[in-house]
C-alpha positions as CSV (number, residue, x, y, z in Angstrom):
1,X,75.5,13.1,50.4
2,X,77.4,9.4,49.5
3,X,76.7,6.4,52.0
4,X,79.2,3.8,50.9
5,X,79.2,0.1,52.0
6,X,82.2,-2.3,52.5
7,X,82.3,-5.7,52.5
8,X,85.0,-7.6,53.7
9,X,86.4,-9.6,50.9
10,X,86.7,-5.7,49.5
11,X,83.8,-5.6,47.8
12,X,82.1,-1.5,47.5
13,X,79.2,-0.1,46.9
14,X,78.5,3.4,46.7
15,X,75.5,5.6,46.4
16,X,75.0,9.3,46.1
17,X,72.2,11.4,46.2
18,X,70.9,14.6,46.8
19,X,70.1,14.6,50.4
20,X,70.6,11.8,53.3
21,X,67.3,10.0,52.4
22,X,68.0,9.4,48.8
23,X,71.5,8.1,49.3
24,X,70.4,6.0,51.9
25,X,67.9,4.5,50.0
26,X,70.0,3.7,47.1
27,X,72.6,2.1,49.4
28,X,70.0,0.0,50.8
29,X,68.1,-1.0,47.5
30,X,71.9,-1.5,45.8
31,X,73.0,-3.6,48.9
32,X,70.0,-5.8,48.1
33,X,70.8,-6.4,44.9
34,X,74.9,-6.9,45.1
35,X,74.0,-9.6,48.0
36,X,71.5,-11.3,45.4
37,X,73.9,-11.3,42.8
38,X,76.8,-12.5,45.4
39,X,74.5,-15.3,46.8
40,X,73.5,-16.7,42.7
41,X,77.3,-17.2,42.4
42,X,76.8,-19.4,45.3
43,X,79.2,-17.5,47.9
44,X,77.6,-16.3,51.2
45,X,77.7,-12.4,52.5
46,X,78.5,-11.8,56.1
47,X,77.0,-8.9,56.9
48,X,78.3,-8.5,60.5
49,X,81.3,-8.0,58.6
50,X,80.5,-5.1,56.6
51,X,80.6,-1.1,57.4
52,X,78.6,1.3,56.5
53,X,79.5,5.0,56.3
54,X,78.0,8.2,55.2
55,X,80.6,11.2,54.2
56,X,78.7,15.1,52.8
57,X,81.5,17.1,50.7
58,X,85.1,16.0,51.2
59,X,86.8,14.7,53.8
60,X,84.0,14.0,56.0
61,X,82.7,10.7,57.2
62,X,80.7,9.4,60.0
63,X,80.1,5.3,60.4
64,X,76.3,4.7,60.5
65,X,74.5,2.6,63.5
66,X,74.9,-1.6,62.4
């Protein structure tokens, strides 16, 4: 399973793990982090902007509830 997040100045994050729980939590604890890092440079993040998708194997991938 891979949940990827986009930003839209093109910024992506991408976390994989072995089932939907653990990917998701990675995204959500490596979101945290890229926003804090983002935000000590002193630029903002607008989340309504960003998209969040999950994808298992190829090919496949289904946008996740804001």
């Amino acid at each position: 399973m891979e949940c990827a997040v986009r930003y839209a100045d093109d910024t992506l994050l991408t976390a994989r793990g072995g089932t939907f729980e653990k990917a998701a939590s990675l995204a959500i604890s490596g979101t945290a982090e890229a926003v804090r890092r983002i935000e000590a440079l002193g630029l903002r993040v607008a989340l309504n902007k960003s998209e969040a998708y999950s994808s298992m194997g190829l090919n496949v991938i289904h946008p996740l509830a804001p």
